[in-house]
N, C-alpha and C positions, 0 to 999 in steps of 0.2 A: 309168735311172729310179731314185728313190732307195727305200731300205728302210726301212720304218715300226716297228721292234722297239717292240712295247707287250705291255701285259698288261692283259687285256679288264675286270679287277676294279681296277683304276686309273684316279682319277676324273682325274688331270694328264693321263694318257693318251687319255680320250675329249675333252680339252677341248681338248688339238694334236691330232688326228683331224679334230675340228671345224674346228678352223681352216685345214685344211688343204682339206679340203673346201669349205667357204666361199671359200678361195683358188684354190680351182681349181689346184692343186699336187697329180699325180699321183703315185703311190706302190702298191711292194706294202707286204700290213701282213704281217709277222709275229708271232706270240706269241715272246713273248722268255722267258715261263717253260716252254713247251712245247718250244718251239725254237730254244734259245737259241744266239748267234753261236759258230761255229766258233773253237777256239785262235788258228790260225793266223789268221784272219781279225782278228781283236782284239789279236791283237800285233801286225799291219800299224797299224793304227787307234793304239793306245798309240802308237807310232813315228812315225807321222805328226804324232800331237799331244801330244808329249813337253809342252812349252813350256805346257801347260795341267795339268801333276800328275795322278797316278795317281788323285786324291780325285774331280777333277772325272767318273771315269768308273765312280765306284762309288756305290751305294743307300746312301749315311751315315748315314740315318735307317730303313732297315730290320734289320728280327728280327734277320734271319743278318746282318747284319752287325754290327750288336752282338754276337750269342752266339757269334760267332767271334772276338771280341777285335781287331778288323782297325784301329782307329784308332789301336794303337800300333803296330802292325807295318808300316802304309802306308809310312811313310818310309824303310825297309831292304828292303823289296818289290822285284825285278828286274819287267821291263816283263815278264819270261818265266812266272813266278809271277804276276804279276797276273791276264795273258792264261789261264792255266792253271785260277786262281781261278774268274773269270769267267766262262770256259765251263761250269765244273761246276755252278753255280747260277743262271740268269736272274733270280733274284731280288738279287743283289748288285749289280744292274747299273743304273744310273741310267737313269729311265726318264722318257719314251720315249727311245729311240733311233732318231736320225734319222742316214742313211748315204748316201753316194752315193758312191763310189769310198773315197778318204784325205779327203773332208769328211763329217765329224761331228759330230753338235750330239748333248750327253745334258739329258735336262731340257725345260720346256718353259717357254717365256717368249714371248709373241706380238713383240715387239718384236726378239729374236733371229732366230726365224722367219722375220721381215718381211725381215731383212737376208741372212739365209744359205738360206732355199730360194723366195723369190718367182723368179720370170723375171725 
């Protein structure tokens, strides 16, 4: 079953919820600022979807990722520092987070959805 990582004050996040719902696509949810993915488990994930850049799996328009300066430093980032990143802050992490083994979807777009977690 796949992993729902959101964060309950993100309005993208109640609107794949929604639709998920509506779809009848089961799911656990987690808070991804509470409880954010394990190191190891997100360097698996980076690794599986290399071929999609370390940008597509980070908050590029959040706080901390501004106040950390990370839009120059993305590009010389190891997938090991990413994962490292990542785990320390749930807020850096493009959200929701949709999981189910090595498939991954960050972000929410009903029409991606449609493709990658219908039946």
């Amino acid at each position: 079953m796949p992993t729902f990582y959101c964060y309950q004050r993100c309005s993208t996040c109640k609107k794949a919820e929604q639709w998920l719902v509506e779809h009848g696509v089961a799911f656990d949810k987690v808070d991804l600022v509470a409880t954010p993915p394990a190191e190891a488990d997100l360097l698996r994930w980076l690794t599986a979807n290399q071929a999609r850049g370390l940008r597509y799996f980070f908050n590029t328009s959040g706080q901390h990722y501004r106040q950390l300066g990370l839009k120059d430093q993305l590009d010389t980032m190891t997938l090991q520092q990413a994962a490292q990143l990542l785990a320390s802050d749930g807020k850096l992490i493009k959200r929701p987070l949709m999981v189910e083994g090595e498939h991954v979807t960050a972000g929410f777009k009903p029409a991606v959805y449609e493709q990658e977690w219908l039946p």
